[in-house]
GUNUVO-389357 format. One record per residue (C-alpha): x negated, y negated, z negated; residue number from 0. Coordinates in nm, 2 decimals, m for minus. Layout:
N
      c1      c2      c3  num
       X       Y       Z  NUM
...
This chain:
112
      c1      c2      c3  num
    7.51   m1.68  m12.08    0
    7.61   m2.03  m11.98    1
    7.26   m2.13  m11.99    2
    7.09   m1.87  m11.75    3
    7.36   m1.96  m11.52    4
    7.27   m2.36  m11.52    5
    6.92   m2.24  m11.46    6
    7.03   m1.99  m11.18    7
    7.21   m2.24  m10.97    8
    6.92   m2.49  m11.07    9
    6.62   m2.24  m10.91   10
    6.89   m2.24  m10.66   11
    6.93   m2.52  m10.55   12
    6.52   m2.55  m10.61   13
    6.45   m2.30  m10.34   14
    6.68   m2.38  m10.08   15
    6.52   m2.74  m10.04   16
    6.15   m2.54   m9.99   17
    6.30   m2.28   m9.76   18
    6.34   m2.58   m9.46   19
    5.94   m2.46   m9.42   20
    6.14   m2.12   m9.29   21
    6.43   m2.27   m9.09   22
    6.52   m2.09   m8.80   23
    6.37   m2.29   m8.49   24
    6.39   m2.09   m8.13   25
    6.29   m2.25   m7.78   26
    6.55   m2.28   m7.52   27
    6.39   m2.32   m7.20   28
    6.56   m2.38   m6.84   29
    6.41   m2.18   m6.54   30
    6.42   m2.18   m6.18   31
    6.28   m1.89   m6.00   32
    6.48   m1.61   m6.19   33
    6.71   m1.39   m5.91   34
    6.75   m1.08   m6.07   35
    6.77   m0.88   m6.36   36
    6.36   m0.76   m6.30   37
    6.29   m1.12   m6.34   38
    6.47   m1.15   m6.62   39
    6.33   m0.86   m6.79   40
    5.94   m0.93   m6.66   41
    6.00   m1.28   m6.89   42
    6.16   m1.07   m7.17   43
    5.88   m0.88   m7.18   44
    5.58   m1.12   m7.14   45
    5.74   m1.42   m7.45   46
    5.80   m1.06   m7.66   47
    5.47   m0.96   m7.70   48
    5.38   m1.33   m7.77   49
    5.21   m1.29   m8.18   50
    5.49   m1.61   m8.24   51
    5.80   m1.43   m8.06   52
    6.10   m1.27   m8.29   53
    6.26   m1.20   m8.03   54
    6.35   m1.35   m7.68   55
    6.70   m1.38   m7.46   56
    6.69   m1.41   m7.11   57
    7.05   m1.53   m6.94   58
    7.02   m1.51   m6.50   59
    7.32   m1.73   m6.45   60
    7.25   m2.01   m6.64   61
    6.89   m2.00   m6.59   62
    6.81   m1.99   m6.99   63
    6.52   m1.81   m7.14   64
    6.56   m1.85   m7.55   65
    6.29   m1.77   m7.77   66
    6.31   m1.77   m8.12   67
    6.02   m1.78   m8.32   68
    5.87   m1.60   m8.68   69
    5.91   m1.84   m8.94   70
    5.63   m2.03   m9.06   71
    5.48   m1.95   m8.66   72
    5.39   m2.21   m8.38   73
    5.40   m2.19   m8.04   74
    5.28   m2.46   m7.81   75
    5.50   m2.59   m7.50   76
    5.21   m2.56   m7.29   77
    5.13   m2.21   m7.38   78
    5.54   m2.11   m7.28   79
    5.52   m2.28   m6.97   80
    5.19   m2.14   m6.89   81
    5.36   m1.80   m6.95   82
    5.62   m1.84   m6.72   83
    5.42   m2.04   m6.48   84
    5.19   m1.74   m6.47   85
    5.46   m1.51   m6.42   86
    5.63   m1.65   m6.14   87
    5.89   m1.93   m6.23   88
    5.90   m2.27   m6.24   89
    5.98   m2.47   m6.59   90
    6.24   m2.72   m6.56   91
    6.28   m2.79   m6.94   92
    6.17   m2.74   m7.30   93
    6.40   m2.83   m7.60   94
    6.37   m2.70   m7.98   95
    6.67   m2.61   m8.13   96
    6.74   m2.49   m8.54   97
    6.92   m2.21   m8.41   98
    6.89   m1.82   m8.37   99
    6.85   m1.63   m8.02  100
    7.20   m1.42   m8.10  101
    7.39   m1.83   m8.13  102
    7.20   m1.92   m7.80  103
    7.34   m1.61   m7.65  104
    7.69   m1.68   m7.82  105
    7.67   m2.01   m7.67  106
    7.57   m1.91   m7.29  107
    7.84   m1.62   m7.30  108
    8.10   m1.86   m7.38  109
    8.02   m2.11   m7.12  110
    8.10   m1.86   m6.85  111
């Protein structure tokens, strides 16, 4: 019993070092442009259908559209910005974070 234990926590600790191929990596992008909750919603909409999107928060007040994206998935900066861009709003700035959308929204709602 001892020994398929050892070799438990050994396959263990095996896959968590491959699994940083599937970290969790979302976009937080700042926008200007956004005045209302149609806005926010019209950018909800158009990074959700994106094939790389699992799942997008949108936050009026502090201008922050959060993206996070399907492991093992790429998206290119130019590609977001041309999204938004296309849709209206201006791109102020890009950053890549190792976080989920639901801690980005954490975060924004305690800042207020």
């Amino acid at each position: 019993m001892k020994r398929i234990a050892i070799n438990f926590v050994a396959a263990c600790a095996l896959f968590m070092g491959a699994s940083n191929a599937f970290a969790v990596e979302s976009v937080r992008i700042t926008v200007n442009g956004m005045v209302c909750a149609f806005c926010a919603q019209g950018i909800e909409k158009r990074l959700g259908r994106m094939p790389s999107s699992d799942g997008v928060f949108v936050d009026l007040k502090s201008r922050v559209v959060a993206m996070q994206i399907k492991p093992g998935q790429k998206v290119d900066d130019k590609v977001l910005t041309a999204e938004i861009v296309d849709a209206g709003y201006d791109v102020v700035k890009i950053e890549r974070v190792a976080k989920t959308v639901a801690d980005i929204k954490r975060e924004t709602s305690a800042k207020k």
